[in-house]
C-alpha positions as CSV (number, residue, x, y, z in Angstrom):
1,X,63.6,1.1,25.3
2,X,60.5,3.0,24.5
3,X,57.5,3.5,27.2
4,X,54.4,1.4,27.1
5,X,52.1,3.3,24.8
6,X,49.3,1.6,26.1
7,X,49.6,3.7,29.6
8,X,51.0,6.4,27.7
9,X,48.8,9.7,28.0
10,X,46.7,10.2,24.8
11,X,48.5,12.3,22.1
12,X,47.1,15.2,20.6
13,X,45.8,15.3,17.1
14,X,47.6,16.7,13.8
15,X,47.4,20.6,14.0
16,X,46.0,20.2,10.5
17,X,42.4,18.1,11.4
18,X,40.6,21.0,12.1
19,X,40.7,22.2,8.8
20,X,40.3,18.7,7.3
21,X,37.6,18.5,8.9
22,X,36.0,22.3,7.9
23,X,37.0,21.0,4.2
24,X,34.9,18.0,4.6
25,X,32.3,19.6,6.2
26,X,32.0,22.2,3.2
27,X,32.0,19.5,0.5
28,X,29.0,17.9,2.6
29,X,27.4,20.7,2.0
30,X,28.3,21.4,-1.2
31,X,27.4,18.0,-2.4
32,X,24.0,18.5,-0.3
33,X,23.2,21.2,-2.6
34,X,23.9,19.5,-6.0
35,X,21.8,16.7,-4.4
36,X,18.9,18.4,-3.2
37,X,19.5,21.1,-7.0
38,X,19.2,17.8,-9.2
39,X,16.4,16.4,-7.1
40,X,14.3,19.6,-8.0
41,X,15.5,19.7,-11.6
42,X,14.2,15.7,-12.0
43,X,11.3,16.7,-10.3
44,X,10.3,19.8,-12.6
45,X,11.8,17.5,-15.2
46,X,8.8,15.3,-14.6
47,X,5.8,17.4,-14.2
48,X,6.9,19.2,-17.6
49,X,6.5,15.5,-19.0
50,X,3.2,15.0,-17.2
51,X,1.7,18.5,-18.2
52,X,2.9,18.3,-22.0
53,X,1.6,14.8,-22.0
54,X,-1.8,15.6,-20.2
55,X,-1.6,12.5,-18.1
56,X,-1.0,11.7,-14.6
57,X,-0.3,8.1,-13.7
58,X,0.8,6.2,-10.8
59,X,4.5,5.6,-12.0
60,X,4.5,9.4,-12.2
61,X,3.3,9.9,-8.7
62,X,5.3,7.6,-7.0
63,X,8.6,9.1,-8.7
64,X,7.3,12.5,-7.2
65,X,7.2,10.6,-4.2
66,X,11.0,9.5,-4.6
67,X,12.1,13.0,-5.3
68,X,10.0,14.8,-2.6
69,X,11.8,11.8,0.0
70,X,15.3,12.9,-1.4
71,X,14.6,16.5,-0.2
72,X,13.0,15.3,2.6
73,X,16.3,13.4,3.4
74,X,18.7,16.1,2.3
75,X,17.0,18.6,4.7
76,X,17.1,16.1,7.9
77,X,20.7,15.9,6.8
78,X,21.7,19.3,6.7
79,X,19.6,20.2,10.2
80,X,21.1,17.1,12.2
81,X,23.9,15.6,10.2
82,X,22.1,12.2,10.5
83,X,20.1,10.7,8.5
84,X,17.3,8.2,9.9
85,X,17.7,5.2,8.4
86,X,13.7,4.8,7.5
87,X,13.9,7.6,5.1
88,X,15.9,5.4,2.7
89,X,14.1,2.6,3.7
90,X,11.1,4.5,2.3
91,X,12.4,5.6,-0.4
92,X,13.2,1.7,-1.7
93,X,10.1,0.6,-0.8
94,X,8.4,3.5,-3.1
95,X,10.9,2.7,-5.2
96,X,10.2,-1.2,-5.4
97,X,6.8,-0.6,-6.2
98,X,6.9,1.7,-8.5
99,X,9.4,-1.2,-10.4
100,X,6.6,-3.7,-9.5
101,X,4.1,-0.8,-11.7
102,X,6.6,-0.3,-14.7
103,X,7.3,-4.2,-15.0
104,X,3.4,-4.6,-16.1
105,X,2.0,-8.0,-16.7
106,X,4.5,-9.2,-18.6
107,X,7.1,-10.1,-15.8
108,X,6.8,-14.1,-14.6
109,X,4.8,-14.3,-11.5
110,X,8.0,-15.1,-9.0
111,X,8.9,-11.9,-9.5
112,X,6.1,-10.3,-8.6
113,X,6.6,-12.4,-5.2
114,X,10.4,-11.8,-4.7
115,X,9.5,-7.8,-5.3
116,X,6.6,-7.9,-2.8
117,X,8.4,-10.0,-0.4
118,X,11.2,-7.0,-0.6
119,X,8.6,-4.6,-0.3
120,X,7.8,-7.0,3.2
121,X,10.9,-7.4,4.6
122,X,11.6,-3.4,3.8
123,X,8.6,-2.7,6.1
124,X,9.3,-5.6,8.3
125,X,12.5,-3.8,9.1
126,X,11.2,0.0,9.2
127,X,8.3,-1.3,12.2
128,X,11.4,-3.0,13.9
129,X,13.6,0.5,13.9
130,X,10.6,2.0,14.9
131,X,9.5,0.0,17.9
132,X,10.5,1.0,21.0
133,X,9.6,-1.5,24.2
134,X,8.0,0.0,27.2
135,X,10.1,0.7,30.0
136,X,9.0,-0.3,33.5
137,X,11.8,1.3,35.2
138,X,9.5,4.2,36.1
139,X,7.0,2.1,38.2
140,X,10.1,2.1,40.9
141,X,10.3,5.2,40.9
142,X,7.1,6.9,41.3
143,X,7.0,9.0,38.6
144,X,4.0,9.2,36.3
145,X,5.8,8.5,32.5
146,X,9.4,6.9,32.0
147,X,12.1,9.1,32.3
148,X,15.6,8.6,32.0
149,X,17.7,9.6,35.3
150,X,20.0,12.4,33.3
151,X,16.1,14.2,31.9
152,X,15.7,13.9,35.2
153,X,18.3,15.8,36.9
154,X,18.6,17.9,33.7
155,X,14.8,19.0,34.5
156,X,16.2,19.5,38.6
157,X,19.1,21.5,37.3
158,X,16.3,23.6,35.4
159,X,14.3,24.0,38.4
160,X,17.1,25.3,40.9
161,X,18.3,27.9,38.6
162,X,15.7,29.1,38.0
């Protein structure tokens, strides 16, 4: 009969994870690079265009805008290892309306409307992420701005050993 694995003390993991995970962790980076490399490359890419053609339009601008957002994402990445989700949020929206400039005049009008209403619903949810309610839980406690109990005794922990 074989004992209950539910009560059963937690195993250890595979002797081998660590370095799965230092493998990963260098491809991550790896793939960061080629990322952020061709992001650059498209980017000089484009203002080559721009300067041999002598022109500067919108569609041009908001495709520098694109590439300077993928850096901008790569570096968070690479600093934090997360990667706020209103970055690529941003980066659709710019990229939405730069469609919404390409398309012209000749598209049929409910297109225009189903692109802007992306373009909506894109910013609808980026204001969402972004808000953050008030919290009241201060008021009960005295203290001037709100302030999470662990800050708190973080900040005490500070103070005394100091």
């Amino acid at each position: 009969m074989q004992p209950d694995r539910i009560n059963s003390a937690p195993q250890a993991m595979p002797t081998n994870m660590p370095l799965l995970r230092k493998v990963i962790q260098h491809l991550e980076n790896a793939f960061l690079v080629v990322i952020g490399s061709f992001a650059v490359i498209a980017m000089a890419q484009e203002v080559y265009e721009t300067v041999r053609g002598m022109r500067v339009s919108l569609k041009d601008l908001l495709l520098m805008f694109i590439y300077v957002e993928v850096l901008a994402m790569v570096a968070v990445y690479y600093e934090s290892k997360k990667i706020p989700i209103t970055l690529p949020l941003f980066i659709a929206i710019t990229a939405i309306a730069r469609l919404l400039i390409l398309q012209g005049k000749d598209q049929p009008p409910q297109n225009l409307l189903y692109e802007s209403g992306a373009i909506l619903i894109l910013a609808i949810a980026c204001a969402v992420i972004n808000y953050r309610p008030p919290e009241r839980a201060y008021e009960a406690t005295g203290r001037d701005t709100p302030r999470h109990d662990a800050v708190a005794s973080a900040d005490r922990s500070r103070a005394a050993a100091e």
